[in-house]
C-alpha positions as CSV (number, residue, x, y, z in Angstrom):
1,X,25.1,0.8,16.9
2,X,24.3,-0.9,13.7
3,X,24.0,1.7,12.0
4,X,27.1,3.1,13.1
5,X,28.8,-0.6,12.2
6,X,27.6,-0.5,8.8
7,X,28.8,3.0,8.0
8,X,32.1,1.7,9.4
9,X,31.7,-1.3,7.3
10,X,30.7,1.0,4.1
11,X,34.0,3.0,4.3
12,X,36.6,0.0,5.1
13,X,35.2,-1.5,2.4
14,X,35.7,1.6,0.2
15,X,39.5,2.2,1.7
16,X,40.2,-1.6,0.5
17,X,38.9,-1.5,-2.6
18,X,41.1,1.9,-3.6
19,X,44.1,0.5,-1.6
20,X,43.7,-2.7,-4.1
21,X,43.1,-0.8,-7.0
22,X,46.6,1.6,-6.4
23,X,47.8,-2.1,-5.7
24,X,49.0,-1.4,-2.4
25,X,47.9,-4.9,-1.2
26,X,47.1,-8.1,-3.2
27,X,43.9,-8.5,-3.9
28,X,44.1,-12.1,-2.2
29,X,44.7,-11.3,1.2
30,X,42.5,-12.0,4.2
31,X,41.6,-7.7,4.7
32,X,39.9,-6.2,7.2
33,X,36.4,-5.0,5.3
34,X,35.9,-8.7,4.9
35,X,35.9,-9.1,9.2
36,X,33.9,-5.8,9.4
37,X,30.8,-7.2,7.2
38,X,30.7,-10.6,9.1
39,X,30.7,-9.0,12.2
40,X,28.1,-7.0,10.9
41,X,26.0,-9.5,9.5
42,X,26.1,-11.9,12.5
43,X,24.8,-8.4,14.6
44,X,21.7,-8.0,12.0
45,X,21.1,-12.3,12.5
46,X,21.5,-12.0,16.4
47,X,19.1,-9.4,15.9
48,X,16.6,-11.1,13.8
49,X,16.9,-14.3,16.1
50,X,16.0,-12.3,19.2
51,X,12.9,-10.8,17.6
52,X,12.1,-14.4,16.3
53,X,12.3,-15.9,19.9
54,X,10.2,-13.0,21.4
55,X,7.1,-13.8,19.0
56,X,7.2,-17.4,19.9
57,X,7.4,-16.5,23.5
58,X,4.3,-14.3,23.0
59,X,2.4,-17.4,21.8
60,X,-0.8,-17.4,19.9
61,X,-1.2,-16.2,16.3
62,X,2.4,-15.1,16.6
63,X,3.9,-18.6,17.2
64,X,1.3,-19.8,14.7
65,X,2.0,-17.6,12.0
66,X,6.0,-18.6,12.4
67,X,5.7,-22.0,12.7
68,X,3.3,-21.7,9.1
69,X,6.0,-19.1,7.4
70,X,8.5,-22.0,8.3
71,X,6.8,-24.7,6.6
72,X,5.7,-22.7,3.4
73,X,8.9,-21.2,2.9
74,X,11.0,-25.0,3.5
75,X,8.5,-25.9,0.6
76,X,9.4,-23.3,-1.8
77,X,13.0,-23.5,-1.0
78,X,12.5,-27.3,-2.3
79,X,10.5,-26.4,-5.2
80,X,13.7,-24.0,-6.2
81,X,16.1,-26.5,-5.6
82,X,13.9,-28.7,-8.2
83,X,14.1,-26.5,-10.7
84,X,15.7,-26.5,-14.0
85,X,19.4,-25.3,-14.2
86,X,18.4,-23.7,-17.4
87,X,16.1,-21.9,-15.7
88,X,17.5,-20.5,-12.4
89,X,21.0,-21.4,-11.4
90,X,23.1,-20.6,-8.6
91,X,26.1,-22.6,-9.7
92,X,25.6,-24.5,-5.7
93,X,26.1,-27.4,-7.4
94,X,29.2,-27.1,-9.0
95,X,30.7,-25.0,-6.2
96,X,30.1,-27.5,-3.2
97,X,31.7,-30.1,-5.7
98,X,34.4,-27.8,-5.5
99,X,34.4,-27.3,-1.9
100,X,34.2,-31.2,-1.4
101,X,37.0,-31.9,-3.7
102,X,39.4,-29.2,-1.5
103,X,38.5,-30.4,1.6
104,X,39.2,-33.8,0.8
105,X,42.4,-33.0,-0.6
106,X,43.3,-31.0,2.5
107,X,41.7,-34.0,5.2
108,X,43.7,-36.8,3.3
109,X,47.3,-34.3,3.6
110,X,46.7,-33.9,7.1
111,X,45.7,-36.9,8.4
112,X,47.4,-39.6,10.8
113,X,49.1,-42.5,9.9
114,X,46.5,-45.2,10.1
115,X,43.5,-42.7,10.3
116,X,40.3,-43.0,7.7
117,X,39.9,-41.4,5.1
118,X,37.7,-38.2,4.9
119,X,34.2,-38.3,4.3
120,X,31.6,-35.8,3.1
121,X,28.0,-35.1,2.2
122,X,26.3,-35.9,-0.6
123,X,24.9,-32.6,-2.7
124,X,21.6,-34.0,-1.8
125,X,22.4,-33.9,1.8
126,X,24.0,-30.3,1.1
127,X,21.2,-29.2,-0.3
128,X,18.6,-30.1,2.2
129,X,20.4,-28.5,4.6
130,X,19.8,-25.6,2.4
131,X,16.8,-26.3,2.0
132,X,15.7,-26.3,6.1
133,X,18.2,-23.0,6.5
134,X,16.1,-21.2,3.9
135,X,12.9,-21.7,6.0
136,X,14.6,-20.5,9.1
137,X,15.5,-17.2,7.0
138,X,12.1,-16.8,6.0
139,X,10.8,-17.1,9.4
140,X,13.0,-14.7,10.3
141,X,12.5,-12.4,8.0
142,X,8.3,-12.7,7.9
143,X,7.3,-10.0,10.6
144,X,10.1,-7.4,9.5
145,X,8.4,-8.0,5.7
146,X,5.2,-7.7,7.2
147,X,5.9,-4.8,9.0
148,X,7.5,-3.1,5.9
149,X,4.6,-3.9,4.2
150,X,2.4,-2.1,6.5
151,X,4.2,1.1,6.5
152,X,4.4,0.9,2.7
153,X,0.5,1.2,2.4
154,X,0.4,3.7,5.2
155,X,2.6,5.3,3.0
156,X,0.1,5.0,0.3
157,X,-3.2,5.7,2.1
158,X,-1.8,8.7,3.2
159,X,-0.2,10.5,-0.8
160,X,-4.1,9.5,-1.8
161,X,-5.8,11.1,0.7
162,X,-3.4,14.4,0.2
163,X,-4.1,14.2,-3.3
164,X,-7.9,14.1,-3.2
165,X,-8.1,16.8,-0.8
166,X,-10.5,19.6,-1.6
167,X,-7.3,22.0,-1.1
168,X,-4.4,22.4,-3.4
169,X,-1.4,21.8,-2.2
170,X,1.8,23.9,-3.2
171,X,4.7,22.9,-5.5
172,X,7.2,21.7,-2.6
173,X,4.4,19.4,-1.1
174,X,3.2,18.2,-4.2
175,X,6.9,17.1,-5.0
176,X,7.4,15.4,-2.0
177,X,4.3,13.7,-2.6
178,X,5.2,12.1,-5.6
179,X,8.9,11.6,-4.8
180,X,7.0,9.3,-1.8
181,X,5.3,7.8,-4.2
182,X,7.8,6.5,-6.7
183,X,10.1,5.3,-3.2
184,X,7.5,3.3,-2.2
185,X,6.6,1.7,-5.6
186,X,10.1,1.4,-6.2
187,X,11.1,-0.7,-2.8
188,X,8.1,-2.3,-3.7
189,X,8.9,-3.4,-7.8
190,X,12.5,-3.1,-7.5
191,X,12.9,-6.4,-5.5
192,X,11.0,-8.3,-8.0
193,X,13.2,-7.2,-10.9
194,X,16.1,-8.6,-8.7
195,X,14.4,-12.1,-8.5
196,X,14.1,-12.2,-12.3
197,X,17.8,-11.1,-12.5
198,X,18.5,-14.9,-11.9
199,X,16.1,-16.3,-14.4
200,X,18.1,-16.7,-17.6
201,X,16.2,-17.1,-20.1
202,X,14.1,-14.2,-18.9
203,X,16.8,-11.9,-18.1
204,X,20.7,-12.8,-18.3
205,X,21.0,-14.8,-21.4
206,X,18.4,-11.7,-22.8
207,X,21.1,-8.8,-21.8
208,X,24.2,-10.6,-22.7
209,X,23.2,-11.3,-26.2
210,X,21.0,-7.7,-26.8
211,X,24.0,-6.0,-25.3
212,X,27.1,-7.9,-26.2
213,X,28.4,-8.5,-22.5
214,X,30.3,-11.0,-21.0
215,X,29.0,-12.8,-17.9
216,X,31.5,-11.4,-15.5
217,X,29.8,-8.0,-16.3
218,X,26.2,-9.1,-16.2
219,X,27.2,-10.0,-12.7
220,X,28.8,-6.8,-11.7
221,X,25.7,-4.7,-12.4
222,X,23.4,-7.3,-11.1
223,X,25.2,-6.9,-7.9
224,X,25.3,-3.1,-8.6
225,X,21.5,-2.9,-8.9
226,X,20.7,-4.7,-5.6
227,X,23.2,-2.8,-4.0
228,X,21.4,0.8,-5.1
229,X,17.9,-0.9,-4.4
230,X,19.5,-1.4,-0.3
231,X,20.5,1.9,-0.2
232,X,17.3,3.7,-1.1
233,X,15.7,1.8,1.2
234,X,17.9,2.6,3.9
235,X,17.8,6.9,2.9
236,X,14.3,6.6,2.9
237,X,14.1,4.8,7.0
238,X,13.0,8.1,8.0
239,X,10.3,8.3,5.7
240,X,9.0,4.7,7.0
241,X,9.7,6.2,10.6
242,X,7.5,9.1,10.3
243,X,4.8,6.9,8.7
244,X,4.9,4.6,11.8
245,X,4.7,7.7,14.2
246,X,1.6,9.1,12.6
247,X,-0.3,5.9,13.4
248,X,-0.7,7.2,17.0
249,X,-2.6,9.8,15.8
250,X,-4.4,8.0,13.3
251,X,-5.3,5.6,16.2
252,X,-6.6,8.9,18.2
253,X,-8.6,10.1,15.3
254,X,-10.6,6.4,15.3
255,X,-10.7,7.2,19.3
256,X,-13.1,10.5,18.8
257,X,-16.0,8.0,17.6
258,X,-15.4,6.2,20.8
259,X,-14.9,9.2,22.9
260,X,-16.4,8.9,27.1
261,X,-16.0,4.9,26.6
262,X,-12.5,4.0,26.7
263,X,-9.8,5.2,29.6
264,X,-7.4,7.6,28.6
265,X,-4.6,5.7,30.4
266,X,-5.4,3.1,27.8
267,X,-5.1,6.3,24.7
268,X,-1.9,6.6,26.7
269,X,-0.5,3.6,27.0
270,X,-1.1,3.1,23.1
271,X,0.6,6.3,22.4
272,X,3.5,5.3,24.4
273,X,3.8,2.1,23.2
274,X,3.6,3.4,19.5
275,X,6.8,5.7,20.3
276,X,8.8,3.3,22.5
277,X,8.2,0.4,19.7
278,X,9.5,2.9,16.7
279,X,13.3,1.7,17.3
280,X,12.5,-2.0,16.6
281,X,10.1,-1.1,13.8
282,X,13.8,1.1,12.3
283,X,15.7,-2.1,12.9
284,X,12.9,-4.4,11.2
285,X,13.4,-2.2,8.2
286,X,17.3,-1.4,8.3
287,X,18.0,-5.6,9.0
288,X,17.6,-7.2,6.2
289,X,18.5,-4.5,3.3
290,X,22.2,-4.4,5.9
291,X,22.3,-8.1,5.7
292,X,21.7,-7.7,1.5
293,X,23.9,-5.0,1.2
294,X,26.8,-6.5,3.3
295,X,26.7,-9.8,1.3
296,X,26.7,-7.3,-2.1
297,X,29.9,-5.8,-0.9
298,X,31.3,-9.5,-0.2
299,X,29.7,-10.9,-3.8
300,X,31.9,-7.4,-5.6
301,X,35.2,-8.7,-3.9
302,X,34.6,-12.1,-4.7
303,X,34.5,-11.1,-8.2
304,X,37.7,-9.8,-8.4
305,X,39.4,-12.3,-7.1
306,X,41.5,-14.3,-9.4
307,X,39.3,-18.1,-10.5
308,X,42.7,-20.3,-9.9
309,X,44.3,-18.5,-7.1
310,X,43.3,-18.9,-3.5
311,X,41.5,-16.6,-1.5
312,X,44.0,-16.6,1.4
313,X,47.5,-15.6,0.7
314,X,50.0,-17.5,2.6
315,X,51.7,-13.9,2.8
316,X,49.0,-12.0,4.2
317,X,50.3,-9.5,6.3
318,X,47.2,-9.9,8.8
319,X,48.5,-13.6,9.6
320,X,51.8,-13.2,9.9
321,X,51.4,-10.2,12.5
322,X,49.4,-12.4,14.5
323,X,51.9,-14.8,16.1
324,X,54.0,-11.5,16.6
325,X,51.0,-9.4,18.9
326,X,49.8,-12.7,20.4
327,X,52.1,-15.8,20.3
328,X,50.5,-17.1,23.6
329,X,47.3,-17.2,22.0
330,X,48.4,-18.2,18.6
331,X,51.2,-20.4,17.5
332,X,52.9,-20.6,13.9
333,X,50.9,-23.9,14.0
334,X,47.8,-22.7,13.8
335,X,48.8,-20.1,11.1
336,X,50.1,-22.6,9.3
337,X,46.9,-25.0,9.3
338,X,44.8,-21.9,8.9
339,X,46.7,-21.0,5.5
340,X,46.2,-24.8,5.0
341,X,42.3,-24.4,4.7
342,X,42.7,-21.7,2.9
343,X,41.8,-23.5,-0.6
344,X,38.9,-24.9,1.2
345,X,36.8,-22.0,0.7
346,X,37.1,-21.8,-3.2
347,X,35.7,-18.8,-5.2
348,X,32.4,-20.4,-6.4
349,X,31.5,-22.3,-3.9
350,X,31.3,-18.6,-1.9
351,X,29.7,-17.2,-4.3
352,X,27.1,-19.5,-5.0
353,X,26.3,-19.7,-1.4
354,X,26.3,-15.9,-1.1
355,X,24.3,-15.0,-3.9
356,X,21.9,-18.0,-3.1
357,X,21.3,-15.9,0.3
358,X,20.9,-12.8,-1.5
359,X,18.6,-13.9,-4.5
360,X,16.1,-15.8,-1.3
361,X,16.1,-12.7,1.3
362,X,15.1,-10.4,-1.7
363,X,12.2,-13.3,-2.5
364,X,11.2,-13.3,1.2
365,X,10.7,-9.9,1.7
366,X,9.1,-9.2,-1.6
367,X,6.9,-11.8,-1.6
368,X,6.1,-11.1,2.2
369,X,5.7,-7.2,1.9
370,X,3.4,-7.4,-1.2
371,X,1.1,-9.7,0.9
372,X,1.5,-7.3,3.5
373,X,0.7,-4.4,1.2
374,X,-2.6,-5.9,-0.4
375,X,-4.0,-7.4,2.9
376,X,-4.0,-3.8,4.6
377,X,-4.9,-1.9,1.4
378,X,-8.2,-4.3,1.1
379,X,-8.4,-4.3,4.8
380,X,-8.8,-0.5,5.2
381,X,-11.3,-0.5,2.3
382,X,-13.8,-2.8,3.7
């Protein structure tokens, strides 16, 4: 069904974009591909959440090793908030001033004779909030990381073996050999090239004054890049699949050393579970580069949207076809307050928050799969 929704998602998105292009709507209006991804991406988080809750109802190292993730991850996120803005900024600053500003604005024209004035948080207290919300992400995302990490040295293990094998193997195998290989050291090296994408001394200020392009571009193929980097990932799911598949015979190969000791309702049991468990090991893997991809595709419209115009039209043909399908449900009102707020959500504040979200679930999973990688590689050697 995800899969299905993100497809759907894919091709709204793609409709909207030509429909804006051949100016057929303004480019400010609330459309429909923006509905489609955060449906989406509140499917791949109720997802994530469920298989979160499961491993701290199995108790043990599982709940151990979430509750840890938690607290390491809350303490990088604060270490990144401390750092230099020269260094690594996400402009979340400057857009929640923003943000604050608007909604004050929009809390003092609506309020009641003799009512108090509006009040906000502090950035600090924005931040920390942040801050916590990042270490819930990285919980979330530690066993899917882990788990792509696995497959990743499976993935390996098993192009080494082929190639030290006494027999030669033809030209279409030996192809498909090293096309694995540079997928797998590509969704392994591509997501730390993203992380630097945000360091600016390292990388932006470097390309904008090498190349002679504005900021506004840098941005576009930054956004372009991470984009590409989700969707091999996701054309190569069924090379991951497969790799997860073969462990049940890997696991009956270690079984002939054991052979007359062990029941072979436990072989099958471990066999069945190896199959049964293959659709949550797809959805560990197809999650988070959805959840990336999705908030690329939101980061690409944000960009063209004008810096001093809202991002809701009053005249957007979605609201004012509402109170004509359902005036029970919605009055003119609640239109009217709704295209009210629409200045709330200013243009940097979203996309400082969204590519804030990007930039730390391409950290988590890099960081996290790399671990993963190493520990099994060293593992299966000793």
């Amino acid at each position: 069904m995800i899969v299905l929704m993100s497809l759907s998602s894919i091709l709204i998105y793609a409709v909207t974009e030509v429909s804006i292009y051949l100016k057929f709507s303004p480019v400010t209006d609330l459309h429909l591909s923006y509905i489609w991804s955060l449906v989406l991406l509140l499917f791949c988080t109720k997802f994530l959440c469920y298989m979160f809750k499961v491993y701290i109802q199995l108790g043990g190292g599982e709940r151990s090793l979430c509750a840890l993730s938690t607290f390491l991850f809350i303490v990088f996120a604060l270490f990144v908030s401390m750092a230099d803005k020269k260094s690594i900024d996400f402009g979340i600053d400057e857009g929640y001033n923003e943000f604050v500003e608007e909604i004050l604005k929009f809390g003092n024209a609506t309020k009641v004779k003799g009512q108090q004035d509006v009040s906000m948080p502090s950035v600090k207290a924005f931040k920390g909030f942040v801050i916590v919300l990042s270490g819930f992400i990285g919980a979330l995302l530690t066993f899917p990381s882990f788990r792509f990490g696995a497959l990743n040295s499976q993935l390996l293990r098993q192009t080494n073996v082929i190639e030290e094998s006494e027999e030669k193997p033809s030209y279409a195998s030996s192809f498909v050999e090293k096309l694995t290989q540079v997928l797998v050291h590509f969704n392994l090296i591509a997501p730390l090239l993203v992380i630097l994408c945000w360091c600016k001394p390292l990388v932006q200020e470097h390309i904008e004054t090498q190349v002679d392009i504005s900021e506004k571009t840098f941005n576009f193929l930054r956004i372009g890049f991470i984009a590409l980097m989700m969707l091999v990932r996701l054309f190569s799911i069924k090379l991951y699949t497969q790799t997860h598949l073969d462990s049940a015979k890997r696991y009956l190969y270690t079984l002939k050393r054991e052979a007359g000791r062990v029941d072979h309702k436990v072989i099958q049991q471990k066999i069945a579970y190896t199959f049964q468990y293959s659709s949550v090991v797809v959805l560990q893997i197809l999650t988070p580069a959805l959840i990336v991809l999705q908030l690329c595709l939101i980061l690409m419209s944000l960009q063209n949207m004008p810096d001093e115009m809202p991002l809701i039209s009053p005249s957007n043909s979605i609201l004012a076809g509402v109170t004509d399908i359902i005036p029970d449900v919605v009055s003119k009102s609640d239109v009217t307050v709704f295209q009210g707020m629409r200045a709330v959500l200013t243009k940097n504040f979203l996309t400082s928050v969204a590519s804030y979200v990007v930039w730390w679930i391409v950290s988590v999973n890099a960081g996290v799969s790399l671990f993963s990688t190493c520990y099994h590689h060293v593992s299966e050697q000793v």
